[in-house]
C-alpha positions in Angstrom: 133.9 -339.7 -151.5 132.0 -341.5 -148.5 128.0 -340.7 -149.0 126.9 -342.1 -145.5 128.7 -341.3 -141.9 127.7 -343.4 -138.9 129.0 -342.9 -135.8 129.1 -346.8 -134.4 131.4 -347.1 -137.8 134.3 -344.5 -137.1 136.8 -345.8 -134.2 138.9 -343.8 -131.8 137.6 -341.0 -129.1 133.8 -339.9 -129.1 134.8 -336.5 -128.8 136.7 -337.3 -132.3 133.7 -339.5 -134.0 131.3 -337.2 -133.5 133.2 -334.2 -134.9 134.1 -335.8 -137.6 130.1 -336.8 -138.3 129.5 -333.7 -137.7 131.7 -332.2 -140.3 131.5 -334.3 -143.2 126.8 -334.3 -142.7 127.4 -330.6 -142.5 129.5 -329.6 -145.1 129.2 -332.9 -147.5 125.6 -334.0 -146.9 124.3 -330.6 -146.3 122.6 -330.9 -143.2 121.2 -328.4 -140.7 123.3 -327.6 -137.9 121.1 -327.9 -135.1 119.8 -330.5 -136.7 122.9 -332.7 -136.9 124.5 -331.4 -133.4 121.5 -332.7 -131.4 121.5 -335.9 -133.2 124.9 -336.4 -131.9 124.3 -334.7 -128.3 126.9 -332.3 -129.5 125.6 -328.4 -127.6 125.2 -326.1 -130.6 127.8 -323.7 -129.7 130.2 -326.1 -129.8 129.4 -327.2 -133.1 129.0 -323.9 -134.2 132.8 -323.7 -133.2 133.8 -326.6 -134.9 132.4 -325.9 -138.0 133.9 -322.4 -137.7 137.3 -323.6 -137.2 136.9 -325.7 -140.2 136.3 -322.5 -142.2 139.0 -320.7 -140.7 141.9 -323.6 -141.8 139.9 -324.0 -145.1 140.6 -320.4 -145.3 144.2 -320.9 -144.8 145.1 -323.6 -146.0 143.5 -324.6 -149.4 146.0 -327.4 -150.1 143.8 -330.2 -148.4 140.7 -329.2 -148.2 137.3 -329.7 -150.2 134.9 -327.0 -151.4 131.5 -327.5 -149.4 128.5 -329.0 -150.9 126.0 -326.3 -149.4 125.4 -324.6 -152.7 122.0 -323.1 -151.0 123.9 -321.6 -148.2 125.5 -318.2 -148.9 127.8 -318.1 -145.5 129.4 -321.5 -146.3 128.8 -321.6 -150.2 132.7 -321.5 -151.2 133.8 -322.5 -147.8 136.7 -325.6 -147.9 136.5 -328.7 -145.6 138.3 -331.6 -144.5 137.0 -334.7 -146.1 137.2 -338.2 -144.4 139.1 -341.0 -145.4 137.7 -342.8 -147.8 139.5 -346.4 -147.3 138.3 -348.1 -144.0 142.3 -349.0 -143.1 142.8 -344.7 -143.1 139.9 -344.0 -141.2 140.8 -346.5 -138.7 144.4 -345.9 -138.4 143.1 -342.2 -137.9 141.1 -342.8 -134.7 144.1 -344.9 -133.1 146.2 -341.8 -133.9 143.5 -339.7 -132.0 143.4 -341.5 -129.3 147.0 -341.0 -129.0 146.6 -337.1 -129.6 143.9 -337.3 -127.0 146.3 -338.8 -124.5 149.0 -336.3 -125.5 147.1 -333.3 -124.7 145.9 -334.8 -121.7 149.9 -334.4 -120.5 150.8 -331.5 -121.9 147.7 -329.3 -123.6 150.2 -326.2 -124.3 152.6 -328.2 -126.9 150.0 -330.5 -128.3 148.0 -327.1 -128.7 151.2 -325.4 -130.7 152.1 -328.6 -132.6 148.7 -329.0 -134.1 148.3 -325.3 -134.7 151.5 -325.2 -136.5 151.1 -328.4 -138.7 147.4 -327.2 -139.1 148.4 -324.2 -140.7 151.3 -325.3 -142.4 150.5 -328.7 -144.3 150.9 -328.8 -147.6 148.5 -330.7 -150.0 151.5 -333.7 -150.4 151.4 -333.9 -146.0 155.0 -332.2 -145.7 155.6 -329.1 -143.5 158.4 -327.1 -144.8 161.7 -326.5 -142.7 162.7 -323.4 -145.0 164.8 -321.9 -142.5 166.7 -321.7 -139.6 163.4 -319.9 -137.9 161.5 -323.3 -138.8 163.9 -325.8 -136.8 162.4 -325.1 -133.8 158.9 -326.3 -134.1 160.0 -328.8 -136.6 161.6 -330.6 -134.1 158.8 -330.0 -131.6 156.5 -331.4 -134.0 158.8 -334.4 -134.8 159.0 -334.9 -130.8 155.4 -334.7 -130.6 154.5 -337.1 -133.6 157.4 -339.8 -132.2 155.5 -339.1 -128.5 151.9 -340.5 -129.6 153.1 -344.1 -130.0 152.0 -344.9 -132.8 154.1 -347.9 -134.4 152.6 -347.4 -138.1 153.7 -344.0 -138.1 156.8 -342.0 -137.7 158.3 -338.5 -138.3 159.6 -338.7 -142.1 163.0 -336.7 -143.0 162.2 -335.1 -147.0 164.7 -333.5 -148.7 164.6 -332.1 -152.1 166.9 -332.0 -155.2 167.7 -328.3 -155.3 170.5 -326.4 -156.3 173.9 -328.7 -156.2 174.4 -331.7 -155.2 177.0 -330.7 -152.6 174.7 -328.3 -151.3 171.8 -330.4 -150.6 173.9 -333.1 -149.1 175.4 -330.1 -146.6 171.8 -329.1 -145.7 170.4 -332.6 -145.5 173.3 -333.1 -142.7 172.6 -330.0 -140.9 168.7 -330.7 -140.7 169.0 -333.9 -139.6 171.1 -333.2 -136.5 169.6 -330.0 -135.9 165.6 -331.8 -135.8 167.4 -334.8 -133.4 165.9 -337.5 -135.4 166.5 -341.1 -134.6 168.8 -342.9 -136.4 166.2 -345.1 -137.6 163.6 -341.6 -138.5 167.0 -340.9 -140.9 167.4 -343.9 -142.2 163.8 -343.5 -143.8 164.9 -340.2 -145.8 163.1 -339.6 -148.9 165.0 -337.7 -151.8 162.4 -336.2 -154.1 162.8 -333.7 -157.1 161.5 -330.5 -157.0 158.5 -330.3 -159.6 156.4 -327.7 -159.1 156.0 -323.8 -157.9 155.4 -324.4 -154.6 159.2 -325.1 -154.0 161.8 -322.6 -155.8 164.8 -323.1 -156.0 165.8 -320.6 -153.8 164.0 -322.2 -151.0 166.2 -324.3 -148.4 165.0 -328.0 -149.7 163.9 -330.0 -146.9 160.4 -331.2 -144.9 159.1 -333.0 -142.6 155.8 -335.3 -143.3 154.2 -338.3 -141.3 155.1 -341.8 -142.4 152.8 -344.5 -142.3 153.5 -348.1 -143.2 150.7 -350.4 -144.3 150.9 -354.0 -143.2 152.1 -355.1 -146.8 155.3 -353.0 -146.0 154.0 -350.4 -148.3 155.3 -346.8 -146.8 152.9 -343.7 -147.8 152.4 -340.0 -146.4 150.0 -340.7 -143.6 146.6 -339.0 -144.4 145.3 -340.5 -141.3 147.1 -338.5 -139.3 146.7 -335.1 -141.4 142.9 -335.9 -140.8 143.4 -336.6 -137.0 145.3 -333.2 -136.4 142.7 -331.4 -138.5 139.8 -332.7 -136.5 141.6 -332.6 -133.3 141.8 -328.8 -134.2 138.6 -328.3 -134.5 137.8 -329.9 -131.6 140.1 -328.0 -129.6 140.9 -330.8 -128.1 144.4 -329.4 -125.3 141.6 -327.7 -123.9 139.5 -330.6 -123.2 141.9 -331.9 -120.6 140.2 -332.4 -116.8 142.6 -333.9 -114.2 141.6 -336.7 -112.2 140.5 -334.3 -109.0 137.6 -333.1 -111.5 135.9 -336.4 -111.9 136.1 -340.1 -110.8 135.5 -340.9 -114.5 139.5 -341.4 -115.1 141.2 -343.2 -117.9 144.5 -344.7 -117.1 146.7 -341.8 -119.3 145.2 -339.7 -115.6 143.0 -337.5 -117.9 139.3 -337.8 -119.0 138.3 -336.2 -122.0 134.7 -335.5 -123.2 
């Protein structure tokens, strides 16, 4: 775990460095708030809000997320948080992949706002959002679309299927999910079979996910926690409502959006 947080030593947005400073000297170094959000010319309520969103997907989803350090503080005591990458290549990788979310919900604020409150909420610990059902196909190809839609070469929506039931019947489902997410031909080429181990996927659940691939520059292909962190902090920064077309300030980027 990182001890120290600048904010000249985290890349990508400032809207997503200073969150993320804010976060990890709140909840890991146990620092005061106000303290914290006027060091980084954050307003307090809108740190308040980001630290309360934090609580609320720590709430939900315990699968990534790190019990707070604030043992003296009875509100956020047992409250979970996201940590920050520890390995410099991550945390990097994870402000490029902001960047591109920022640009994203520049264009279209409503869909970036459902794709990251869906994979928010529905991550598991191993970075895979479950397709369970027929119900889940929907935003599991939104969220592919999305994910394909920021750019970013290193990472890609990953195909998952697991070894349950039959072999016929796996190999019918794998087929159906594929076609039915409209991945690339090169997205399916990158399907991963893996076993099914543990509680969190019966048997009786349809066997197939979607994570985030991300391929290191030794070739190396792992489940990308740089973006899982990204989409977490992007979250909490509410970022689709950030948006400000170019008739609301002269201060435009070239994606035709300006974001604080």
């Amino acid at each position: 775990m990182i001890n120290e947080v600048k904010l000249d030593a985290l890349s990508g947005p400032t809207w997503y460095r200073r969150n993320a400073v804010l976060i990890h000297r709140f909840f890991q170094d146990s620092r005061e708030l106000a303290s914290v959000a006027d060091e980084l010319k954050i307003p307090l309520a809108a740190a308040k809000r980001t630290i309360s969103i934090i609580v609320e997907l720590g709430a939900t989803n315990r699968g990534y997320f790190r019990r707070s350090l604030r043992a003296g503080d009875p509100e956020y005591a047992n409250a979970l948080f996201v940590t920050l990458p520890v390995h410099k290549w991550v945390r990097d990788l994870a402000g490029k992949i902001a960047s591109a979310i920022e640009r994203s919900s520049g264009q279209h604020p409503s869909i970036a706002r459902a794709v990251i409150d869906f994979y928010t909420t529905s991550v598991h610990s191993n970075n895979r959002v479950m397709v369970k059902a027929d119900a889940d196909v929907a935003r599991g190809r939104q969220f592919a679309t999305f994910v394909r839609t920021l750019r970013v070469h290193e990472i890609w929506p990953r195909p998952i299927a697991f070894k349950c039931g039959d072999r016929k019947t796996t190999e019918l489902l794998v087929k159906k999910r594929l076609a039915e997410l409209e991945l690339t031909s090169e997205e399916r080429a990158t399907l991963t079979h893996v076993p099914v181990h543990n509680r969190h996927y019966p048997e009786s659940v349809e066997g197939f996910a979607i994570d985030v691939g991300c391929r290191r520059r030794n070739g190396e292909v792992l489940s990308s926690e740089a973006f899982r962190y990204a989409m977490t902090v992007s979250a909490a920064s509410e970022i689709w409502a950030k948006a400000k077309t170019k008739a609301e300030s002269d201060a435009q980027p070239k994606s035709g959006f300006l974001f604080e």
